[in-house]
C-alpha positions, 0 to 999 in steps of 0.5 A: 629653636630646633628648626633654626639649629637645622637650618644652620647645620644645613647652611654650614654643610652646603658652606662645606660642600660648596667649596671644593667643587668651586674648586674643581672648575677652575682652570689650572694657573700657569706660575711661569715659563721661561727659556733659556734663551731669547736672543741667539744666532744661527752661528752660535756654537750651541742652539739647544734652548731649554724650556720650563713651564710651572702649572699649579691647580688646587686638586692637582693636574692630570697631564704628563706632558704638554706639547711646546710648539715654535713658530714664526710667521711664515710655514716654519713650526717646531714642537717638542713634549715638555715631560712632567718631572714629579716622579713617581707622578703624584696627580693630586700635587697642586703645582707641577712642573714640566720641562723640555728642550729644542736644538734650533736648526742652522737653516732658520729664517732669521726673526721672532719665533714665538712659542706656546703649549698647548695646554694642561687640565686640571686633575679629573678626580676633582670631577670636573676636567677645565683645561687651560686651553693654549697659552702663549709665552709671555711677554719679555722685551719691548721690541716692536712687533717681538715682545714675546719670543725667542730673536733668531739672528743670522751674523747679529741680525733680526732683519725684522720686516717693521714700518719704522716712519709714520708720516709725513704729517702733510698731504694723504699721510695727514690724518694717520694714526702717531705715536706722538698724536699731540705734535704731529697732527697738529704741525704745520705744512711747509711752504716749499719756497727758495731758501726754506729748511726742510726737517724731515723730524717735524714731519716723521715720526720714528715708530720704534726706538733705536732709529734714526731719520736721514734725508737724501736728494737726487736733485742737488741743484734744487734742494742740498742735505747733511743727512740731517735737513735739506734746504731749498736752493732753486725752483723746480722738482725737489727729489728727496727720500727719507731713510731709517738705516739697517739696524740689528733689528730691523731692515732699512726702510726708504720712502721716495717723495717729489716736490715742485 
């Protein structure tokens, strides 16, 4: 009995021992962060954007401030601290908060600016620093190609540079990737003959929300459109193109096509 006894203090004592450095190594957790702004024009009368990173570890954290940076896809980089607010600074608080801002400047380039910091440890009395490493914003739209980020706009536009048309689903575009898989691999080709309606929505696919086909000719006399469908009239070389009009988010994008 003496032998099972101390075999169950043993166990219950490395039961106890155990836990706080399964602690110690895990890596903090980012609560939240947030801006003040996501969508704002370089004609705004204020461009300051507040930023709030909320970071909890169960022994604590040990920075004073982390470095927020901003960034777009082109040489375009901002940074800022965001200064813990705790004070006087308690490093074994288990959730910390750290706040800054940015004033944008007039100057940006219209388009997404994503941000990030570059990461808290935990605290080191814990005995095992484990940082967070970098951690992006999160995601807070479903624009394409801007799910995260703050939107610079210059007089209400994003002038985001985005492939709106997938297709056509005939020819070399046949086998590339759609949204729609079911409708647009398996479409039939047109025929092209006299008298034929062409809808450039049965064969293009629109690949964000918020924009329209149109079709043009510059062959009037071989094929005529509404902006909606174009119809061949006579033989000879239909030239028409396809369009997704300037939207606030996106530039106008035009494909150019020939059929005899």
């Amino acid at each position: 009995m003496k032998f099972k006894s101390l075999f169950v203090a043993v166990g219950l004592l490395f039961s106890v021992t155990a836990l706080p450095s399964a602690l110690a190594v895990e890596k903090p957790t980012v609560e939240s962060f947030t801006a003040s702004k996501l969508d704002v024009d370089i004609a705004d009368p204020d461009l300051t954007i507040d930023f709030e990173v909320v970071v909890s570890h169960p022994k604590g954290l040990e920075n004073t401030s982390t470095l927020l940076i901003l960034t777009n896809t082109g040489a375009t980089t901002i940074s800022t601290p965001l200064i813990r607010t705790d004070s006087p600074i308690n490093f074994t608080n288990t959730k910390v908060t750290f706040k800054g801002k940015i004033t944008l400047p007039r100057s940006l380039t219209p388009g997404v600016y994503t941000y990030s910091i570059d990461g808290v440890r935990n605290n080191i009395d814990s005995g095992t620093r484990f940082p967070t490493g970098i951690v992006p914003g999160p995601v807070v739209r479903n624009l394409k190609s801007a799910e995260s980020g703050i939107l610079v706009r210059s007089n209400g536009f994003l002038n985001l540079d985005y492939e709106t048309i997938n297709g056509p689903a005939f020819g070399s575009q046949s086998g590339i990737s759609y949204l729609n898989a079911a409708k647009y691999t398996t479409v039939t080709a047109p025929i092209w003959k006299v008298g034929e309606i062409f809808n450039p929505a049965d064969y293009f696919e629109v690949a964000v929300p918020g924009v329209e086909l149109s079709i043009t000719t510059s062959t009037p006399r071989i094929c005529t459109t509404d902006g909606k469908t174009m119809k061949l009239i006579s033989e000879g070389d239909c030239q028409y193109k396809v369009t997704t009009a300037k939207t606030k988010d996106f530039i106008e994008k035009t494909r150019f096509y020939r059929q005899r």
